[in-house]
Each structure stands twice: as C-alpha cells, then as structure tokens.
LOVEX-665774 format. One record per residue: residue number from 1; chain; x, y, z of N, C-alpha, C in turn. Coordinates in steps of 0.001 Angstrom, whole numbers, plus 500000, padded with zeros to 6 digits. Each point is the difference from the previous one (the first is absolute). Layout:
(NUM, A, (X, Y, Z), (X, Y, Z), (X, Y, Z)) ...
This chain:
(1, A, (500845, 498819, 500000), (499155, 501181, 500000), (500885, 501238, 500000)) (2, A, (499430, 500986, 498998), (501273, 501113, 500200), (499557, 501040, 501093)) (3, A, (500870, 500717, 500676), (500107, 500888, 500839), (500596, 501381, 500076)) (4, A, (499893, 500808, 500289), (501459, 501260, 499797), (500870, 499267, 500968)) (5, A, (499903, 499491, 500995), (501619, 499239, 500755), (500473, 499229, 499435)) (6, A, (499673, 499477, 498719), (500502, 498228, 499404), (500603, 501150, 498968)) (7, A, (499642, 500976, 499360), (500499, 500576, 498804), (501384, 500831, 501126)) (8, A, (499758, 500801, 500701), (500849, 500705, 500987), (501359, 498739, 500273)) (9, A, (499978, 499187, 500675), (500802, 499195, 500134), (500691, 499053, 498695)) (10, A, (499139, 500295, 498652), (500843, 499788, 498686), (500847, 501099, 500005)) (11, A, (499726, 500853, 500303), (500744, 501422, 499538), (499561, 500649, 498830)) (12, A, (498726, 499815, 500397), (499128, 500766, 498881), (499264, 501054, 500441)) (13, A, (500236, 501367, 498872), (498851, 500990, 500918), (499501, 500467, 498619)) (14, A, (499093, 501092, 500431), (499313, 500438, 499290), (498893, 499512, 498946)) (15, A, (499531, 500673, 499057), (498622, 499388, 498984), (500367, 499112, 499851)) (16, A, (501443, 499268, 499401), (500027, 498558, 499261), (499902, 499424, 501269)) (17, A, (500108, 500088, 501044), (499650, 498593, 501061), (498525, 500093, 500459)) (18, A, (499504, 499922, 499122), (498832, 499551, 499972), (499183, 498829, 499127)) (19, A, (498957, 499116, 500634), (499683, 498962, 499102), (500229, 500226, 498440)) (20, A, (498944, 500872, 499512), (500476, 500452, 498050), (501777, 499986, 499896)) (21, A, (500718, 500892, 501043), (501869, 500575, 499404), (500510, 498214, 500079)) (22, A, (499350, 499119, 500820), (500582, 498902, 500295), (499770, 498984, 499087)) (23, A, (498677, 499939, 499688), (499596, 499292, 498468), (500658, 500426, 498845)) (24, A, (500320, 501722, 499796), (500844, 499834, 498746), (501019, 499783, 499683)) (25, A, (500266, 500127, 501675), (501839, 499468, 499424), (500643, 498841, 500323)) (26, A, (498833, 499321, 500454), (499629, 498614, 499379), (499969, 499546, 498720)) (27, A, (499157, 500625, 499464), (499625, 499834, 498898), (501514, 500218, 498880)) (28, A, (500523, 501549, 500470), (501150, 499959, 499071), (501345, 498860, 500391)) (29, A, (500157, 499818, 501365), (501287, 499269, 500341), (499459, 498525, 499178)) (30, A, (498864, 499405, 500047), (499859, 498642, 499508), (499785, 499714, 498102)) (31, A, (499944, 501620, 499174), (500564, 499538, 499088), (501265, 500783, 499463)) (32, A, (500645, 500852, 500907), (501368, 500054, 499890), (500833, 498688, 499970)) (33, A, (499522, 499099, 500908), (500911, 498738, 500602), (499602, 498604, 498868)) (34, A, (498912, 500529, 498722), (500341, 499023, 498867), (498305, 498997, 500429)) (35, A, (499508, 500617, 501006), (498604, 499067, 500380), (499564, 500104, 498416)) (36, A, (498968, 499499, 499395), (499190, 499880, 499079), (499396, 501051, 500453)) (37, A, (498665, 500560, 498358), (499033, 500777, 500592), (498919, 499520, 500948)) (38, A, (500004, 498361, 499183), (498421, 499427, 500075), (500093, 499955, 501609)) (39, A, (501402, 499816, 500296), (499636, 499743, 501140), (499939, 500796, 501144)) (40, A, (500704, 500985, 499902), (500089, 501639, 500615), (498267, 499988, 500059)) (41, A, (499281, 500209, 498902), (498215, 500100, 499466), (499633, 498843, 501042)) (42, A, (500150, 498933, 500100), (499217, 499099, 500965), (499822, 500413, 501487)) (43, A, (501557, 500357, 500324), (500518, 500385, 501589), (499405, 501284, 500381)) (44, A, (499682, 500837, 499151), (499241, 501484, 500124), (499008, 499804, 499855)) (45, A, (499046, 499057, 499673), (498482, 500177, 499417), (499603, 500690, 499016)) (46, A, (500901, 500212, 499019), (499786, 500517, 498988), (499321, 499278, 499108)) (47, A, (498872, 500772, 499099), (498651, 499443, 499230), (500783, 499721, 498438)) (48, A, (500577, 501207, 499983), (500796, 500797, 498791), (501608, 499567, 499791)) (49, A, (500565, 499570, 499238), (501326, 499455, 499899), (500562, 501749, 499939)) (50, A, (499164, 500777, 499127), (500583, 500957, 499599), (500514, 501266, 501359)) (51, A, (499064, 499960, 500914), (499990, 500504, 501783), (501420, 499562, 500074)) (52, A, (500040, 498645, 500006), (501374, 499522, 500741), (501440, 500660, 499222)) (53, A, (499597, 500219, 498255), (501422, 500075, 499228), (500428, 501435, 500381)) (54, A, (499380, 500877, 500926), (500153, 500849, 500381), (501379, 500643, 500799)) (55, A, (500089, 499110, 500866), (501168, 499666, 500844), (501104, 499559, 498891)) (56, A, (499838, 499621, 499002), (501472, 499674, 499349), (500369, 501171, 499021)) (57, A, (499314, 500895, 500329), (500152, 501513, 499551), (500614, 500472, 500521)) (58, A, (500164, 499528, 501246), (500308, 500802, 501400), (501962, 499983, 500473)) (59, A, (500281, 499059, 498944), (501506, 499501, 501169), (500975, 500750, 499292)) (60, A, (499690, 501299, 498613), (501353, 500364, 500061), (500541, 501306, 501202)) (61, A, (501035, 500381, 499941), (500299, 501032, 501336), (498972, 501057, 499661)) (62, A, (499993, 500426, 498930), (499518, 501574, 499715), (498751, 499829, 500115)) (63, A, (499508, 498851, 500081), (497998, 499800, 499773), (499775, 500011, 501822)) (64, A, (501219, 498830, 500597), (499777, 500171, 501669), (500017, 501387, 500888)) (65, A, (501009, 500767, 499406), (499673, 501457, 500245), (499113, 500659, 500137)) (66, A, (499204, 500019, 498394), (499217, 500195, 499960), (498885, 499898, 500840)) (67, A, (499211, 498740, 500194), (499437, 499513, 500898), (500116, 500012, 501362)) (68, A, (501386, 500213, 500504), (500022, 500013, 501174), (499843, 501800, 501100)) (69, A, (499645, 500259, 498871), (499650, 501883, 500320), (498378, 499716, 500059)) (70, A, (499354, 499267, 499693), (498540, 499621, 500331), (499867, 500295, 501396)) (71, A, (500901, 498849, 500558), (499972, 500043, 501547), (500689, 500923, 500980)) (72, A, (500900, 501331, 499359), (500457, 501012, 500875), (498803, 500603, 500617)) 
C-alpha cells in the first residue's frame, strides 16, 4: 500500500512520489530495461497497446527532461 512514509523513506519527494509519478516511472524504467510492450500493457491495465507505447517515447535524456518539469 503506498504511503508518503514508504515514498519518504525511498527518498522520494515531491509530485513524482506519488501513486501516478510511481506508475510512470514504472512504466518508463520497465521498457527502458528491454520489457516488451505487450507486456508493460498487461502489468498497467492498459486497454490500448498504443497508451502503453507511450513510455517508449519517454527514455531518451532530452524527452526525460522534458517530462520531468511536469512534476517541479
């Protein structure tokens, strides 16, 4: 179950330690690391293959940047 003390004691603060910041970078670390989509799409509940190919948009530096100013 997530908590702000379970994210706090990761050494996580702010917007991304939250359930959504924790799912996406989920989402990006597991197809950075070569997971399949289909299966990234199963583990998320994703309806849409295309939802999931989202995240493999996500892993070059300049796109993580990007994205990661969402959560400042």
């Amino acid at each position: 179950m997530w908590t702000a003390l379970s994210c706090k004691g990761a050494g996580l603060s702010g917007p991304a330690a939250s359930p959504k910041g924790l799912r996406h970078a989920f989402g990006v670390a597991a197809v950075s690391s070569g997971i399949p989509l289909n299966m990234v799409q199963k583990w998320l509940g994703h309806a849409q293959l295309s939802t999931t190919a989202i995240y493999a948009d996500a892993v070059g530096a300049e796109e993580q940047d990007i994205a990661r100013k969402m959560w400042e």
